[in-house]
ZATORDO-503541 format. One record per atom (N, C-alpha, C): residue in three letters; x, z, y. Coordinates in steps of 0.05 Angstrom, whole numbers, plus 5000, padded with zeros to 4 digits. Each point is the difference from the previous one (the first is absolute). Example, Ala and Ser with C-alpha at 12.3 -4.5 7.8 and 13.67 -1.06 7.14 Angstrom:
ZATORDO-503541
ALA526451564886
ALA498250005024
ALA501850005024
SER499349865021
SER501650015024
SER498550145022
This chain:
ZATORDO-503541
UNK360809140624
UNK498449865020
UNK501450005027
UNK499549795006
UNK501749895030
UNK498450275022
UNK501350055031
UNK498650135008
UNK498349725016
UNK497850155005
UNK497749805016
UNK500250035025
UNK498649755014
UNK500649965034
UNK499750275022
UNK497650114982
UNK499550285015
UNK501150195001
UNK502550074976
UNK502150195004
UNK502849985027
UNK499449755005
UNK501949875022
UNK498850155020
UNK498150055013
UNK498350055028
UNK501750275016
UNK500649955018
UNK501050275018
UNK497850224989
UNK502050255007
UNK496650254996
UNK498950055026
UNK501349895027
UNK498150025022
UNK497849705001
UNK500249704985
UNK498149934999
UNK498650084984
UNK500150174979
UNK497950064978
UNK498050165014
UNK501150265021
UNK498650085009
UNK498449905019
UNK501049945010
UNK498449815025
UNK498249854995
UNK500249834975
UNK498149844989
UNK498250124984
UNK499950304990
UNK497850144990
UNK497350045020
UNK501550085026
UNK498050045017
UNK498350304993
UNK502550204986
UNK498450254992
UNK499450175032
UNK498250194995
UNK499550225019
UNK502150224997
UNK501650044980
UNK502250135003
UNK502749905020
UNK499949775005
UNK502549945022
UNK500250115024
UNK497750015011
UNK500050255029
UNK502050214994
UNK499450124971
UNK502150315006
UNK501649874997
UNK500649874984
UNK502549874987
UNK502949975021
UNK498649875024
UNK500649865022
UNK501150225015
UNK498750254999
UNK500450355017
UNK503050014991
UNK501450004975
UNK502050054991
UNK502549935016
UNK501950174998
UNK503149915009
UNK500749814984
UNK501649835018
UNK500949694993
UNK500549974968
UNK503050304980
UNK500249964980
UNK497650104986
UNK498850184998
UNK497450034988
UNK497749765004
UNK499649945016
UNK498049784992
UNK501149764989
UNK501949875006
UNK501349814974
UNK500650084970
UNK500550264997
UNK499150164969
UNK497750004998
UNK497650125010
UNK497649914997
UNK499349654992
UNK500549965018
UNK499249724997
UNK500949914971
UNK502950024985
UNK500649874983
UNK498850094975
UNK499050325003
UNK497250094986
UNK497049894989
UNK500449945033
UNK497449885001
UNK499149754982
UNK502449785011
UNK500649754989
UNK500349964966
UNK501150264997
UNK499649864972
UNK498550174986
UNK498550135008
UNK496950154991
UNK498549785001
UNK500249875021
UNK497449755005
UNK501249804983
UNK502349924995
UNK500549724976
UNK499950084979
UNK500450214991
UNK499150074966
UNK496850034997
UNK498450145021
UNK497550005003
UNK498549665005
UNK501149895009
UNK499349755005
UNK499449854971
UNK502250044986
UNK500449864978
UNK498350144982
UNK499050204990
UNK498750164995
UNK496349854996
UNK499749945033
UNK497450035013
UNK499649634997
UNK502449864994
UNK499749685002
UNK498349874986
UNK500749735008
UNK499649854973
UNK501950024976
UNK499949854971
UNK501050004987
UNK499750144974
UNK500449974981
UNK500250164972
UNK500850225000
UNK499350274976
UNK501750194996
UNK503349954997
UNK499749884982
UNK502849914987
UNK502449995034
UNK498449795007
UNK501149895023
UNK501750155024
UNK497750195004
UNK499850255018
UNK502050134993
UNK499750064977
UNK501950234988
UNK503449884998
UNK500549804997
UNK502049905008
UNK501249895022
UNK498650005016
UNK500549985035
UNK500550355007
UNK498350254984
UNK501250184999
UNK501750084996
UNK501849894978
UNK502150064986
UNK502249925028
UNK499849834999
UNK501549885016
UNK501150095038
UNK497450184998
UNK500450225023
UNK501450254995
UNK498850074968
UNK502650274990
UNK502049914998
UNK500849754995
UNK503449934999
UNK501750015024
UNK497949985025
UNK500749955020
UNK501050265009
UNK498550204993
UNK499850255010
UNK501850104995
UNK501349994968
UNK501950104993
UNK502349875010
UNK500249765012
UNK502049895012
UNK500450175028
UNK497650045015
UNK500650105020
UNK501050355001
UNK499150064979
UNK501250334995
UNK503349914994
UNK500949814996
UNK502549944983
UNK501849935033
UNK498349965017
UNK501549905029
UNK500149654998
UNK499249924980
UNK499449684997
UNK498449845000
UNK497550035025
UNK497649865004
UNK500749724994
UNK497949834997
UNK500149784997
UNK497549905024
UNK498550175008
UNK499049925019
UNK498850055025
UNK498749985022
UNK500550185021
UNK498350275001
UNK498449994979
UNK497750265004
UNK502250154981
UNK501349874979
UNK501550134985
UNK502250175019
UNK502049895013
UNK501650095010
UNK500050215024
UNK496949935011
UNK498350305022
UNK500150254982
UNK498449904974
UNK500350344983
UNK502250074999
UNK502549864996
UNK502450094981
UNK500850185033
UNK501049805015
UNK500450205026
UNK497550295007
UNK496849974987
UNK499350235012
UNK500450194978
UNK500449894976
UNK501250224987
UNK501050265005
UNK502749785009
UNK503350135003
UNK499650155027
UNK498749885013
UNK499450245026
UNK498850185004
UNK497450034977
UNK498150145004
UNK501050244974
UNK501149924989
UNK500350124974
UNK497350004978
UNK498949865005
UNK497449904992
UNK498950044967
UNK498850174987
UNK499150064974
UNK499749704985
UNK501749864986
UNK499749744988
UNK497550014979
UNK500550204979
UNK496950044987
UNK498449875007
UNK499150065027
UNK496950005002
UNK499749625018
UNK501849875003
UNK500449785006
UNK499549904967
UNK501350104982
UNK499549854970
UNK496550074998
UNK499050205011
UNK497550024995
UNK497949825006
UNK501449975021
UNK498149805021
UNK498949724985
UNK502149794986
UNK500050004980
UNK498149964980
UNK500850284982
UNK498350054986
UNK496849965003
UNK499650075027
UNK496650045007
UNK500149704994
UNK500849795017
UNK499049795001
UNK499349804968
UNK501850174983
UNK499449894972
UNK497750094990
UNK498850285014
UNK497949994993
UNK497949945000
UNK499649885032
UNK497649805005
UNK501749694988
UNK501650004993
UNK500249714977
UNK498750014975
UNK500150244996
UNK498550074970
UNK498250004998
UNK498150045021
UNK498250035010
UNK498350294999
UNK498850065035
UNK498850324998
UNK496949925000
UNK498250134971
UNK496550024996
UNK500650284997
UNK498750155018
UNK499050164993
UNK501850134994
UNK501350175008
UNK502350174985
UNK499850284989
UNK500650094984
UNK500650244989
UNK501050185023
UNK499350225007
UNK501950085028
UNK502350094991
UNK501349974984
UNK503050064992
UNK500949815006
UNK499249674998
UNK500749785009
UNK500349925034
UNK497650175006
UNK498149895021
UNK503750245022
UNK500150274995
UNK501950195009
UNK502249825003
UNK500849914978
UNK502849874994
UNK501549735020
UNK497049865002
UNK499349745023
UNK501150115023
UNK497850175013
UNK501150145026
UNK501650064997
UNK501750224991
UNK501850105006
UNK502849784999
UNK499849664987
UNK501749915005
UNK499649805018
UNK497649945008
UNK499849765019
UNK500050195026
UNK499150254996
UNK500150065040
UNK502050334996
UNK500250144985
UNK501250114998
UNK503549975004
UNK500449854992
UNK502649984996
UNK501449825040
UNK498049895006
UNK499749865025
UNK500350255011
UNK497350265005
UNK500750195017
UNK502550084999
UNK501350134970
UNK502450205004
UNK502749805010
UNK499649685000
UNK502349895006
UNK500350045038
UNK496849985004
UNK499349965026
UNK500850255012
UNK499650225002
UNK501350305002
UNK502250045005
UNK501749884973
UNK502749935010
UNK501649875027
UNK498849755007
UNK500349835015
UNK499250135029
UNK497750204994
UNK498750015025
UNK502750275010
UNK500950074981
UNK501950295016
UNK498650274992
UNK497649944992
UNK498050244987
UNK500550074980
UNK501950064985
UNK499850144966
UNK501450275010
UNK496850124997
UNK501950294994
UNK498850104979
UNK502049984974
UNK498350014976
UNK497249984982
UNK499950224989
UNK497550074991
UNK497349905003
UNK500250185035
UNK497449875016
UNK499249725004
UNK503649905005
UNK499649675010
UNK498649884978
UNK500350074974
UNK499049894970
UNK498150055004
UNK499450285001
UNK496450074997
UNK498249765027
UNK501749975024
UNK498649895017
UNK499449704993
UNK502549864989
UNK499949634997
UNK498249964975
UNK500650194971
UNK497749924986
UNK497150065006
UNK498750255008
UNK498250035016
UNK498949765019
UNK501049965020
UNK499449745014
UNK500049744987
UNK501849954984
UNK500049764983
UNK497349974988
UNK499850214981
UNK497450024976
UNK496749905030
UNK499850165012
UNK498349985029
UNK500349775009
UNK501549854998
UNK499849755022
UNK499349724974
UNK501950094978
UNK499149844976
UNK497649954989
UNK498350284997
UNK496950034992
UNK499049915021
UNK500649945023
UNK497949905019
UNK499849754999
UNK502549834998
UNK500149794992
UNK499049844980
UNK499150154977
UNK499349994971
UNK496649975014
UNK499850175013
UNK496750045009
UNK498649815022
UNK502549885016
UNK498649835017
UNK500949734992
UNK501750044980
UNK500949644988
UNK497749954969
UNK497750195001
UNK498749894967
UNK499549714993
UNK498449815015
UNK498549835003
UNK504049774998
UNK501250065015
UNK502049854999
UNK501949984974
UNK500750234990
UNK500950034976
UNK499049904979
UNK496450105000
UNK498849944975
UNK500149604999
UNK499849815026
UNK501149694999
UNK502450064985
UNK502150125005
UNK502449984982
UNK499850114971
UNK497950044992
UNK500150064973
UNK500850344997
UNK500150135015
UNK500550345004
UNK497850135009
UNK500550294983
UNK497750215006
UNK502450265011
UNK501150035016
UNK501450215000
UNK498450335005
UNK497549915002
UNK497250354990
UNK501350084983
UNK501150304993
UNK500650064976
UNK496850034981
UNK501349854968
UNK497750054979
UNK497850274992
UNK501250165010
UNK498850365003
UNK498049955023
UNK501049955018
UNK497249925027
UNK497949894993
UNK501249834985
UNK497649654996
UNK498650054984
UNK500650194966
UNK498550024987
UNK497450355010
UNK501950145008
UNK496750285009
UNK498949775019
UNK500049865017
UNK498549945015
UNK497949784990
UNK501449814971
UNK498449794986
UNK500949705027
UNK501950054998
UNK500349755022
UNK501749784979
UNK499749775005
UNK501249794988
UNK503849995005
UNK501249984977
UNK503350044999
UNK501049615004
UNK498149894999
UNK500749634999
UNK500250025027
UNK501849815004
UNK500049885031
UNK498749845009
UNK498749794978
UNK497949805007
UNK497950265013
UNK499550255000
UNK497750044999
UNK499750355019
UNK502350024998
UNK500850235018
UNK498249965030
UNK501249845014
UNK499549985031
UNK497250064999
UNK498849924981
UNK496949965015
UNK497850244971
UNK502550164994
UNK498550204986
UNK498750305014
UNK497050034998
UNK498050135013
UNK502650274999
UNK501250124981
UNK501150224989
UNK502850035022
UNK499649795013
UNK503749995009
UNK499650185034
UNK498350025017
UNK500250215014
UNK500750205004
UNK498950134965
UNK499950234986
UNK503950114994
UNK500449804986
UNK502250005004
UNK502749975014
UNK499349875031
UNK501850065017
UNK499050185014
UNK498650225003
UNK500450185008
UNK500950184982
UNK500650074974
UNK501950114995
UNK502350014996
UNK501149795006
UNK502549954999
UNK500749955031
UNK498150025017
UNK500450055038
UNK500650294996
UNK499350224974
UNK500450235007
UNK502950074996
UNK501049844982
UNK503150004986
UNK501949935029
UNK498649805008
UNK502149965024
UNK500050085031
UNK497350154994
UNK500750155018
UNK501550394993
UNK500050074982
UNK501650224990
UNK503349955005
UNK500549714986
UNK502949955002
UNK500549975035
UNK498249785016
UNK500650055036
UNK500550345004
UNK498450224994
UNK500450355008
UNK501750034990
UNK500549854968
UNK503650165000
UNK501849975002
UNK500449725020
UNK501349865014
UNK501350155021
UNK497450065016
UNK499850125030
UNK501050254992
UNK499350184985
UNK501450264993
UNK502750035004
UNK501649724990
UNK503949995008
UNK499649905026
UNK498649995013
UNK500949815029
UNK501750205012
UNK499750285006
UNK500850245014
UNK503349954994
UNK501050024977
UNK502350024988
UNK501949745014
UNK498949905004
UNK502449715009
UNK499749955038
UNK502249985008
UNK500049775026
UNK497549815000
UNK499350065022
UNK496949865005
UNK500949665006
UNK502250055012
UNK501249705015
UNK501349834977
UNK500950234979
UNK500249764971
UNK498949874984
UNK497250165002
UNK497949954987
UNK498649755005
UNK500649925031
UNK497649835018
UNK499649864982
UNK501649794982
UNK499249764993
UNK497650084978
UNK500350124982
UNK498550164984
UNK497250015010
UNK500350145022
UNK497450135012
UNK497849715007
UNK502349855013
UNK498549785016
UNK498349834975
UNK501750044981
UNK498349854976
UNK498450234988
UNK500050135000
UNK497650234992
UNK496549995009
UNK501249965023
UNK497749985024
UNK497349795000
UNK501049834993
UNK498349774985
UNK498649994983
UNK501650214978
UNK498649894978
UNK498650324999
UNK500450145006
UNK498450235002
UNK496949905015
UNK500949835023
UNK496749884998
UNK497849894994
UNK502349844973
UNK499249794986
UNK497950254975
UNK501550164996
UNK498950254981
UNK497050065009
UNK500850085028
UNK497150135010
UNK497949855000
UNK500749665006
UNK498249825005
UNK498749924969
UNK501050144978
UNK500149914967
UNK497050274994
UNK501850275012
UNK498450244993
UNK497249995015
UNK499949855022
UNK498049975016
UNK497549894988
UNK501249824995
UNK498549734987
UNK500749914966
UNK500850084973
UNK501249844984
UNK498249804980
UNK498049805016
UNK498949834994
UNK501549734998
UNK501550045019
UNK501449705018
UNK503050105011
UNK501249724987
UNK502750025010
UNK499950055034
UNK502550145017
UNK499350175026
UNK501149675011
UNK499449935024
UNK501049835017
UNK502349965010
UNK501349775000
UNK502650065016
UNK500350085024
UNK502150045010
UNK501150155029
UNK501149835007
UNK501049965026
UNK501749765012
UNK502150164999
UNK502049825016
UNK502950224994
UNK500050235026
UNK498849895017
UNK500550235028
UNK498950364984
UNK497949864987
UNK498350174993
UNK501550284980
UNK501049914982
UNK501350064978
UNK503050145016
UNK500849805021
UNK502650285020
UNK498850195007
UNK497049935012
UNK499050325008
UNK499650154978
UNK498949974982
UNK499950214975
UNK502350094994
UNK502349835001
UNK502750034991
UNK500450365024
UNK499849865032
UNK501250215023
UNK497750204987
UNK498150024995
UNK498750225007
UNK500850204974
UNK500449954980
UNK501750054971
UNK501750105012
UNK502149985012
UNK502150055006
UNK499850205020
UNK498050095025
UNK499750135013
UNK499550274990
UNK497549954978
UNK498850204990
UNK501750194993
UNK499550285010
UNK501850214992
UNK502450105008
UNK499149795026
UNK504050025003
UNK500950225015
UNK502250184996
UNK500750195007
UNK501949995023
Protein backbone atom coordinates (compact mmCIF):
# COMPACT_ATOMS: atom_id res chain seq x y z
CA UNK A 1 0.00 0.00 0.00
CA UNK A 2 1.10 3.42 -1.20
CA UNK A 3 1.82 5.69 1.84
CA UNK A 4 -1.28 8.13 2.27
CA UNK A 5 -1.41 12.02 2.15
CA UNK A 6 -1.28 12.05 5.94
CA UNK A 7 2.02 10.32 6.38
CA UNK A 8 3.50 13.33 4.39
CA UNK A 9 2.47 15.99 7.29
CA UNK A 10 5.44 17.65 9.27
CA UNK A 11 5.26 16.32 13.08
CA UNK A 12 5.14 20.00 14.18
CA UNK A 13 1.83 20.38 12.00
CA UNK A 14 0.43 17.24 13.40
CA UNK A 15 0.89 18.65 16.61
CA UNK A 16 -0.34 21.81 16.26
CA UNK A 17 -3.31 20.66 14.46
CA UNK A 18 -4.28 18.25 17.40
CA UNK A 19 -4.79 21.11 19.53
CA UNK A 20 -3.84 18.60 22.60
CA UNK A 21 -3.49 20.04 26.32
CA UNK A 22 -0.23 18.32 26.38
CA UNK A 23 1.66 20.97 24.14
CA UNK A 24 2.08 23.55 26.94
CA UNK A 25 4.68 21.11 28.56
CA UNK A 26 5.67 20.04 25.44
CA UNK A 27 6.65 23.60 24.49
CA UNK A 28 8.74 23.86 28.35
CA UNK A 29 11.29 21.53 26.65
CA UNK A 30 14.85 22.37 25.23
CA UNK A 31 14.83 23.06 21.60
CA UNK A 32 16.30 19.18 20.86
CA UNK A 33 13.90 17.57 23.27
CA UNK A 34 10.85 19.04 22.22
CA UNK A 35 11.33 18.29 18.50
CA UNK A 36 11.87 14.47 19.82
CA UNK A 37 8.80 14.87 21.63
CA UNK A 38 7.03 16.23 19.02
CA UNK A 39 8.01 13.50 16.48
CA UNK A 40 6.49 11.19 19.31
CA UNK A 41 3.76 12.89 19.53
CA UNK A 42 3.01 13.02 15.73
CA UNK A 43 3.05 9.78 15.04
CA UNK A 44 1.15 8.57 18.20
CA UNK A 45 -1.61 10.89 16.84
CA UNK A 46 -1.40 9.37 12.98
CA UNK A 47 -1.55 5.81 13.90
CA UNK A 48 -4.25 6.81 16.51
CA UNK A 49 -6.03 8.79 13.99
CA UNK A 50 -6.24 5.99 11.67
CA UNK A 51 -7.31 3.80 14.33
CA UNK A 52 -10.18 6.28 15.56
CA UNK A 53 -11.27 7.09 11.54
CA UNK A 54 -13.30 6.41 9.09
CA UNK A 55 -12.98 3.37 7.10
CA UNK A 56 -12.93 -0.49 7.30
CA UNK A 57 -10.99 -2.92 9.47
CA UNK A 58 -9.23 -4.32 6.65
CA UNK A 59 -8.52 -0.86 5.58
CA UNK A 60 -7.21 0.51 8.84
CA UNK A 61 -5.15 -2.21 9.33
CA UNK A 62 -3.33 -1.66 6.23
CA UNK A 63 -2.79 2.01 6.47
CA UNK A 64 -1.24 0.36 9.71
CA UNK A 65 0.93 -1.75 8.09
CA UNK A 66 2.11 0.77 6.22
CA UNK A 67 3.21 2.89 9.29
CA UNK A 68 5.24 -0.35 10.62
CA UNK A 69 7.05 -0.27 7.35
CA UNK A 70 7.69 3.08 7.86
CA UNK A 71 8.99 2.61 11.18
CA UNK A 72 11.19 0.11 10.36
CA UNK A 73 12.51 2.28 7.71
CA UNK A 74 13.15 4.89 10.12
CA UNK A 75 15.02 2.54 12.67
CA UNK A 76 17.02 1.56 9.41
CA UNK A 77 18.03 5.58 9.05
CA UNK A 78 15.64 5.56 5.82
CA UNK A 79 12.48 7.54 6.51
CA UNK A 80 10.38 8.01 3.80
CA UNK A 81 8.62 10.59 5.48
CA UNK A 82 8.79 13.60 7.64
CA UNK A 83 7.24 12.20 10.99
CA UNK A 84 9.25 9.24 9.82
CA UNK A 85 12.55 10.83 9.65
CA UNK A 86 11.87 13.01 13.28
CA UNK A 87 11.79 9.42 14.93
CA UNK A 88 14.74 8.03 13.16
CA UNK A 89 16.81 11.24 14.30
CA UNK A 90 15.03 10.99 17.93
CA UNK A 91 16.01 7.64 18.05
CA UNK A 92 19.61 8.00 17.39
CA UNK A 93 19.79 10.80 19.85
CA UNK A 94 17.83 9.76 22.48
CA UNK A 95 18.88 6.25 22.39
CA UNK A 96 15.32 5.63 22.49
CA UNK A 97 13.80 1.86 23.50
CA UNK A 98 12.45 0.91 19.77
CA UNK A 99 10.19 -1.89 21.33
CA UNK A 100 7.91 0.10 22.75
CA UNK A 101 7.44 2.39 19.48
CA UNK A 102 6.50 -1.27 17.82
CA UNK A 103 4.07 -1.27 20.69
CA UNK A 104 2.47 1.70 20.10
CA UNK A 105 1.45 0.08 17.22
CA UNK A 106 0.33 -2.78 18.42
CA UNK A 107 -2.30 -0.91 20.80
CA UNK A 108 -3.73 0.75 17.85
CA UNK A 109 -4.49 -2.71 16.21
CA UNK A 110 -6.31 -3.24 18.98
CA UNK A 111 -8.94 -0.75 18.91
CA UNK A 112 -9.00 -1.98 15.01
CA UNK A 113 -10.06 -5.17 16.32
CA UNK A 114 -12.11 -3.73 18.23
CA UNK A 115 -12.22 -3.09 22.38
CA UNK A 116 -16.11 -4.53 24.19
CA UNK A 117 -15.59 -4.97 27.23
CA UNK A 118 -12.32 -6.45 27.82
CA UNK A 119 -10.96 -9.20 29.77
CA UNK A 120 -8.43 -7.24 32.04
CA UNK A 121 -5.57 -9.16 30.66
CA UNK A 122 -6.62 -7.46 27.44
CA UNK A 123 -7.87 -4.42 29.00
CA UNK A 124 -3.65 -4.37 31.06
CA UNK A 125 -2.13 -5.18 27.71
CA UNK A 126 -4.11 -1.97 25.88
CA UNK A 127 -2.66 0.39 28.43
CA UNK A 128 0.37 -0.63 28.81
CA UNK A 129 0.82 -0.24 24.99
CA UNK A 130 -1.14 2.77 24.04
CA UNK A 131 0.12 4.98 27.11
CA UNK A 132 2.65 3.03 28.59
CA UNK A 133 5.09 2.73 26.14
CA UNK A 134 4.43 6.82 25.34
CA UNK A 135 5.43 7.37 29.17
CA UNK A 136 8.78 5.32 29.17
CA UNK A 137 9.66 6.87 25.64
CA UNK A 138 8.67 10.25 27.18
CA UNK A 139 11.20 9.82 30.31
CA UNK A 140 13.70 9.26 28.01
CA UNK A 141 13.30 12.39 26.08
CA UNK A 142 12.51 14.29 29.10
CA UNK A 143 16.37 13.55 30.66
CA UNK A 144 14.43 11.67 33.58
CA UNK A 145 15.35 7.92 33.39
CA UNK A 146 16.80 6.92 36.29
CA UNK A 147 15.93 3.45 36.02
CA UNK A 148 13.76 1.37 37.95
CA UNK A 149 11.85 4.20 39.55
CA UNK A 150 11.64 6.10 36.17
CA UNK A 151 9.61 2.69 35.01
CA UNK A 152 7.77 2.36 38.16
CA UNK A 153 6.95 6.21 37.69
CA UNK A 154 5.87 6.35 33.54
CA UNK A 155 3.85 3.11 33.81
CA UNK A 156 2.12 4.20 36.97
CA UNK A 157 1.20 7.59 35.47
CA UNK A 158 0.41 6.13 32.12
CA UNK A 159 -2.12 3.39 33.61
CA UNK A 160 -3.70 6.85 35.81
CA UNK A 161 -4.01 9.15 33.06
CA UNK A 162 -5.31 6.22 30.66
CA UNK A 163 -8.13 5.01 33.11
CA UNK A 164 -9.19 8.45 33.38
CA UNK A 165 -9.55 8.79 29.99
CA UNK A 166 -11.40 5.48 29.61
CA UNK A 167 -13.78 7.09 32.39
CA UNK A 168 -14.41 10.47 31.09
CA UNK A 169 -14.43 9.33 27.27
CA UNK A 170 -17.58 6.45 27.96
CA UNK A 171 -20.44 8.06 26.11
CA UNK A 172 -17.82 8.88 23.27
CA UNK A 173 -16.30 5.56 22.78
CA UNK A 174 -19.44 3.63 23.27
CA UNK A 175 -20.62 6.10 19.49
CA UNK A 176 -17.48 4.34 18.29
CA UNK A 177 -18.65 1.01 18.89
CA UNK A 178 -16.18 0.55 22.28
CA UNK A 179 -16.67 -0.40 25.82
CA UNK A 180 -13.18 0.01 27.22
CA UNK A 181 -15.07 -0.81 31.27
CA UNK A 182 -13.24 -3.86 31.90
CA UNK A 183 -15.92 -7.06 31.67
CA UNK A 184 -15.20 -7.90 35.61
CA UNK A 185 -16.67 -4.31 36.53
CA UNK A 186 -19.67 -4.47 34.26
CA UNK A 187 -20.75 -7.81 35.14
CA UNK A 188 -20.65 -7.56 39.64
CA UNK A 189 -22.24 -4.41 39.00
CA UNK A 190 -25.02 -5.94 36.26
CA UNK A 191 -24.25 -3.04 33.96
CA UNK A 192 -24.77 -3.46 30.20
CA UNK A 193 -21.23 -4.66 28.14
CA UNK A 194 -23.12 -3.23 24.47
CA UNK A 195 -22.26 0.08 23.52
CA UNK A 196 -25.56 0.80 22.07
CA UNK A 197 -26.47 0.69 25.70
CA UNK A 198 -23.68 1.38 28.07
CA UNK A 199 -23.91 5.31 28.26
CA UNK A 200 -27.25 5.38 29.54
CA UNK A 201 -27.01 2.17 31.80
CA UNK A 202 -28.60 2.86 35.48
CA UNK A 203 -25.46 0.32 36.64
CA UNK A 204 -22.71 2.55 34.98
CA UNK A 205 -22.10 5.06 37.92
CA UNK A 206 -21.57 2.12 39.95
CA UNK A 207 -19.03 1.29 37.86
CA UNK A 208 -16.95 4.29 37.32
CA UNK A 209 -16.41 4.69 40.56
CA UNK A 210 -14.62 1.69 40.76
CA UNK A 211 -12.48 1.96 38.37
CA UNK A 212 -12.04 6.02 39.65
CA UNK A 213 -10.56 3.82 42.49
CA UNK A 214 -7.96 2.04 40.11
CA UNK A 215 -6.86 5.35 38.88
CA UNK A 216 -6.57 6.87 41.50
CA UNK A 217 -4.09 4.09 43.29
CA UNK A 218 -2.00 4.13 40.03
CA UNK A 219 -1.94 8.61 40.36
CA UNK A 220 -0.28 7.57 44.49
CA UNK A 221 2.02 5.34 42.85
CA UNK A 222 2.95 7.58 40.59
CA UNK A 223 3.60 10.33 43.14
CA UNK A 224 5.52 7.83 45.36
CA UNK A 225 8.64 8.09 42.39
CA UNK A 226 8.24 11.80 42.16
CA UNK A 227 11.02 12.19 45.13
CA UNK A 228 13.55 10.04 43.10
CA UNK A 229 13.89 12.21 39.91
CA UNK A 230 14.78 16.05 39.04
CA UNK A 231 11.64 17.90 39.64
CA UNK A 232 12.65 20.24 36.50
CA UNK A 233 12.65 16.93 34.33
CA UNK A 234 9.70 15.87 35.26
CA UNK A 235 7.74 19.29 34.53
CA UNK A 236 6.26 18.11 31.37
CA UNK A 237 4.89 15.00 33.03
CA UNK A 238 3.62 16.84 35.96
CA UNK A 239 1.95 19.58 33.86
CA UNK A 240 -0.02 16.80 32.23
CA UNK A 241 -0.74 15.09 35.39
CA UNK A 242 -2.44 17.99 36.82
CA UNK A 243 -5.42 17.94 34.72
CA UNK A 244 -6.31 14.95 34.65
CA UNK A 245 -5.98 14.34 38.30
CA UNK A 246 -8.89 16.79 38.25
CA UNK A 247 -10.66 15.28 35.79
CA UNK A 248 -10.46 12.06 38.46
CA UNK A 249 -11.73 14.06 41.32
CA UNK A 250 -14.47 15.70 39.30
CA UNK A 251 -15.40 11.65 38.19
CA UNK A 252 -15.05 10.51 42.16
CA UNK A 253 -17.14 13.45 43.12
CA UNK A 254 -19.79 12.96 40.97
CA UNK A 255 -19.68 9.47 38.72
CA UNK A 256 -23.14 9.97 37.26
CA UNK A 257 -21.96 12.28 34.37
CA UNK A 258 -19.14 12.73 32.23
CA UNK A 259 -16.96 15.78 34.32
CA UNK A 260 -16.98 19.08 32.19
CA UNK A 261 -14.40 20.47 30.16
CA UNK A 262 -11.71 22.95 31.28
CA UNK A 263 -10.51 25.66 29.06
CA UNK A 264 -6.91 25.58 28.45
CA UNK A 265 -5.85 28.44 30.95
CA UNK A 266 -7.54 26.29 33.32
CA UNK A 267 -5.89 22.97 32.81
CA UNK A 268 -2.06 25.13 32.98
CA UNK A 269 -3.20 25.93 36.36
CA UNK A 270 -3.83 22.40 37.38
CA UNK A 271 -0.80 21.61 35.30
CA UNK A 272 1.45 24.68 37.78
CA UNK A 273 -0.19 23.66 40.80
CA UNK A 274 0.81 19.67 40.12
CA UNK A 275 4.01 20.72 39.69
CA UNK A 276 4.29 22.94 42.77
CA UNK A 277 2.93 20.45 44.99
CA UNK A 278 5.64 19.13 47.19
CA UNK A 279 8.23 20.85 45.99
CA UNK A 280 11.32 20.72 47.88
Amino acid sequence: MALDTDMQRPAEAIVESAGSSFTAGMRLLPKDRRRAIFAIYAFCRAVDDIADGDGTGPDKALRLDAWQRELDRARAGHAATPVGAELSWAIGHYDLPEEELELIIEGMRMDVDGMVAPERPTLDAYVRRVAGSVGLLSMHIFGAWRGESSRRFALSLARALQLTNILRDIEEDAAMGRVYLPRDLLAEAGAAADPALVADDPHLPQVRARLAREARAAFTEAEAEIAAHPRLRLMPALLMMGPYERILRQIERDPTRRPPDRGQLGKVWDGARCLARGRR
